[in-house]
N, CA, C and O of each residue as an XYZ file, in Angstrom:
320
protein
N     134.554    124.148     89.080
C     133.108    123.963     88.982
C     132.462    125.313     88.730
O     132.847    126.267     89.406
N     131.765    125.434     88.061
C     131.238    126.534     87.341
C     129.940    126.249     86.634
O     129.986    125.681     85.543
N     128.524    126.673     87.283
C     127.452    126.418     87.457
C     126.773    127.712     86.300
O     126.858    128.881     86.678
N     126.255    127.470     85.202
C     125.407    128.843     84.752
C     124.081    128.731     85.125
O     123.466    127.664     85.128
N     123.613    129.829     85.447
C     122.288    129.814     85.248
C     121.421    131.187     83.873
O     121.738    132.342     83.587
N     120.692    130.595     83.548
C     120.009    131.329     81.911
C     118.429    131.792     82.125
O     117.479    131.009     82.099
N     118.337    133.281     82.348
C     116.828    133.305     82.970
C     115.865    133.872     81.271
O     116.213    134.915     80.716
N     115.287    133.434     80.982
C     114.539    133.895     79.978
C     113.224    134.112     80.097
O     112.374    133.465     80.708
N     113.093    135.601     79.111
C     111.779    135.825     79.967
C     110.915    136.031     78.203
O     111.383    136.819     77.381
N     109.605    135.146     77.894
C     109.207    135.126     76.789
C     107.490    136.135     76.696
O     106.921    136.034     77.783
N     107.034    136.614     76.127
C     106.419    138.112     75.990
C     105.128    137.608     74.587
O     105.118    137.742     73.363
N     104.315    137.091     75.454
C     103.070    136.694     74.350
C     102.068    137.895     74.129
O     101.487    138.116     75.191
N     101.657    138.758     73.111
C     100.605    139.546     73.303
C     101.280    141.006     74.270
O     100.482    141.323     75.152
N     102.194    141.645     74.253
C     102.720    142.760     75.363
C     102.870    141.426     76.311
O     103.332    140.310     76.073
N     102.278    142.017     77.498
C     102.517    141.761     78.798
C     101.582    141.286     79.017
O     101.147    141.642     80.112
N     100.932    140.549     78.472
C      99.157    139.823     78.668
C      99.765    138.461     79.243
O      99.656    138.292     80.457
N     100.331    137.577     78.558
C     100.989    136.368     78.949
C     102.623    136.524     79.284
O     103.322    136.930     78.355
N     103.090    136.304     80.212
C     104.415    136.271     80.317
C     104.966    134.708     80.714
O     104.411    134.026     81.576
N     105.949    134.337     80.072
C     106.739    132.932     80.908
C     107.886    133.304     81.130
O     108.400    134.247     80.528
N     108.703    132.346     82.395
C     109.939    132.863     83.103
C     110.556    131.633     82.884
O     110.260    130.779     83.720
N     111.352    131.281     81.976
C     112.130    129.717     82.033
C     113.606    130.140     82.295
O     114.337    130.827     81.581
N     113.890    129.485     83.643
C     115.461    129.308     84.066
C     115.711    128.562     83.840
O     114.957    127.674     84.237
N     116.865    128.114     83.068
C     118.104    127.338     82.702
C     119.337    126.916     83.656
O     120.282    127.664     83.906
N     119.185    125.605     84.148
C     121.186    125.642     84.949
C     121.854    124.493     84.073
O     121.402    123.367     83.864
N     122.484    124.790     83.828
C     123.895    124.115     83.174
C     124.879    124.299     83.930
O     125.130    125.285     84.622
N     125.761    122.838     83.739
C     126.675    122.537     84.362
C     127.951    121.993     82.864
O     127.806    120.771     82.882
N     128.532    122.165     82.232
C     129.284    121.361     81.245
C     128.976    121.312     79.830
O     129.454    120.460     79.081
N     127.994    122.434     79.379
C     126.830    122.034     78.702
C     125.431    121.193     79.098
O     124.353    121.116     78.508
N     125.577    121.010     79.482
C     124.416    119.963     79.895
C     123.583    120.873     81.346
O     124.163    121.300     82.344
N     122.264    120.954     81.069
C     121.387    120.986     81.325
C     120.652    120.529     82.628
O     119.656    119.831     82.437
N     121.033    120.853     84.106
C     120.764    119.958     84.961
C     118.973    120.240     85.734
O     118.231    119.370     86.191
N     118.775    121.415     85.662
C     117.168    121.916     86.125
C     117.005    122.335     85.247
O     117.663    122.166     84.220
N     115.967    123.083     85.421
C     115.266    124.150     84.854
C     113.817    124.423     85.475
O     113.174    123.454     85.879
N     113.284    125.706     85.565
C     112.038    126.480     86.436
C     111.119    127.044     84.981
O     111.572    127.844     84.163
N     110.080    126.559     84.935
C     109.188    127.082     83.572
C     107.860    127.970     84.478
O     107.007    127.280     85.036
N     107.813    128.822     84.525
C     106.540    129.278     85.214
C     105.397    128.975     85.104
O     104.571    129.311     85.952
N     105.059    128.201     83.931
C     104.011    127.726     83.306
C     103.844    126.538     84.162
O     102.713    126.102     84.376
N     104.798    126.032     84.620
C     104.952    124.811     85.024
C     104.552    124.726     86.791
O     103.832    123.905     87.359
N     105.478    126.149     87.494
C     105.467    126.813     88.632
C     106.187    125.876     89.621
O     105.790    125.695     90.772
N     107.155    125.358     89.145
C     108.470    124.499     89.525
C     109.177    123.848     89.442
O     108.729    122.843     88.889
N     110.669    123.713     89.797
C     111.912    123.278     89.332
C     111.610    121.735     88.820
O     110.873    120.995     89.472
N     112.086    121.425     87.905
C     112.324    120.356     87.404
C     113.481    119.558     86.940
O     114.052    120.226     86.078
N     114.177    118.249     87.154
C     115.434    118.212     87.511
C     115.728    117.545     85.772
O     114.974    116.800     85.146
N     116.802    118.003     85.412
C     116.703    116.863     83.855
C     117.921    116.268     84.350
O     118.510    116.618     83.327
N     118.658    115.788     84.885
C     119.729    115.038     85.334
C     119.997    114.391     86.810
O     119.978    115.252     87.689
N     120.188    113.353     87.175
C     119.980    113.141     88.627
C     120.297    113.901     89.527
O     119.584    114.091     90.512
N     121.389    114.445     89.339
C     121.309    115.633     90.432
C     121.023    117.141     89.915
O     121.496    118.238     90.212
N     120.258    116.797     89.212
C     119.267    117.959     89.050
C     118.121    117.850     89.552
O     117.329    118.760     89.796
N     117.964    116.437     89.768
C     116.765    116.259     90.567
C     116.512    115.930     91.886
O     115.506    115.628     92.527
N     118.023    116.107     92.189
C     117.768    116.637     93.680
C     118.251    117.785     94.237
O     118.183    118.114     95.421
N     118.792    118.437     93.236
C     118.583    120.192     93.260
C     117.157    120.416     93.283
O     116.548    120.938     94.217
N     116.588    119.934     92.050
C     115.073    120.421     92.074
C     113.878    120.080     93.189
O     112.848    120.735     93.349
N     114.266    118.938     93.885
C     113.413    118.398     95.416
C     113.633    119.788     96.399
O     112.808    120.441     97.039
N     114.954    119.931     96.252
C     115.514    120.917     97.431
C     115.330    122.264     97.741
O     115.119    122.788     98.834
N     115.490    122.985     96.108
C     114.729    124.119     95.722
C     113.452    124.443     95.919
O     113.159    125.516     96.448
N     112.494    123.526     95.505
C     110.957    123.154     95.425
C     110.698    123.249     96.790
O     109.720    123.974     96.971
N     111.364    122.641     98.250
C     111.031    122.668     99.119
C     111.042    123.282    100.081
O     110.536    123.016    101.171
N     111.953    124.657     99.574
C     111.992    126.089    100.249
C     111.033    127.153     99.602
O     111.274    127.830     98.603
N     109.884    127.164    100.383
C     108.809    127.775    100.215
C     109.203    129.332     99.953
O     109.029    129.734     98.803
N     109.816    130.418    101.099
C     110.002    131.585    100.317
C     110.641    131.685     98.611
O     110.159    132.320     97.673
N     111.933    130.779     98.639
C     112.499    130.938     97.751
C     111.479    130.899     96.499
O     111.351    131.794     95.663
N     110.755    129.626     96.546
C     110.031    129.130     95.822
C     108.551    130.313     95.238
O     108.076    130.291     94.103
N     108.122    131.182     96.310
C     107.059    132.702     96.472
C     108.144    133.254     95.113
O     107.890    133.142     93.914
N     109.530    133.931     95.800
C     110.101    134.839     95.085
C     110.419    134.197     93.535
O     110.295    135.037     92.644
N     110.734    133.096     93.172
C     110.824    132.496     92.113
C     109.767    132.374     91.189
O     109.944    132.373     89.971
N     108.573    132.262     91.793
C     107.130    132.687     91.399
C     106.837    133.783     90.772
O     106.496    133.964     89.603
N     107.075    134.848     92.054
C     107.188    136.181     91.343
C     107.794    136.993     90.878
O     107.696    138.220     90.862
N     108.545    136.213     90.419
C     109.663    136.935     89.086
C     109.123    137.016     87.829
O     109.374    137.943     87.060
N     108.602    136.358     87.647
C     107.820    136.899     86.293
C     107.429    137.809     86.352
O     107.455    138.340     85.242
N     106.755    138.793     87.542
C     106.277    140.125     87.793
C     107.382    141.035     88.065
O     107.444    142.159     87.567
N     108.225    140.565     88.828
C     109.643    141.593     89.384
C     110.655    141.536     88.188
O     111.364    142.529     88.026
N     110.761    140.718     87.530
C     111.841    140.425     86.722
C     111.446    140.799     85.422
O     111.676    141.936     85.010
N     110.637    139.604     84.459
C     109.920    140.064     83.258
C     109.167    141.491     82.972
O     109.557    142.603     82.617
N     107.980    140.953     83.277
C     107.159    141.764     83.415
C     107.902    143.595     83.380
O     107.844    144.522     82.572
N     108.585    143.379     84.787
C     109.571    144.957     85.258
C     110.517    145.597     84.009
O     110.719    146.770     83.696
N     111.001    144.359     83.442
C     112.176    144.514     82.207
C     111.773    144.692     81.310
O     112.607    144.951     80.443
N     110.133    144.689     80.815
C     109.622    144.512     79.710
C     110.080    145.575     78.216
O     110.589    145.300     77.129
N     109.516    147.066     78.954
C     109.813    148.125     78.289
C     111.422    148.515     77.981
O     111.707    149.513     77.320
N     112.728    147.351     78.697
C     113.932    147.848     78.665
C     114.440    146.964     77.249
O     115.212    147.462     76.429
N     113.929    145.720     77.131
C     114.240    145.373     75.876
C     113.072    145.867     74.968
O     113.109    145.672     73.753
């Protein structure tokens, strides 16, 4: 079992708009994914969607996942 996860970070205008879309795949296939735009997990497969209940319902995790677009994007901006 071997779980990826794919964090992409997309750059509208510099750093004026930023989005943070995580990716998990399992097989190819696609089981969550986190759109910041969105501002939480969303399950595309049944048990992605109860990954995504579970995730969603841990509040720190859920702060720091938030602010990754600032710690993560945002921070990385000038490295790519």
């Amino acid at each position: 079992f071997q779980e990826i996860g794919k964090h992409e970070c997309y750059f509208i205008n510099g750093t004026e708009k930023v989005r943070l879309v995580e990716r998990y795949m399992y097989n190819r296939e696609q089981l969550l994914h986190f759109d910041s735009d969105v501002g939480h997990y969303v399950g595309d497969t049944p048990f992605g969607e109860f990954q995504a209940r579970y995730f969603n319902s841990q509040t720190d995790f859920m702060e720091e996942t938030r602010a990754a677009v600032d710690t993560f994007c945002r921070h990385n901006y000038n490295v790519s």
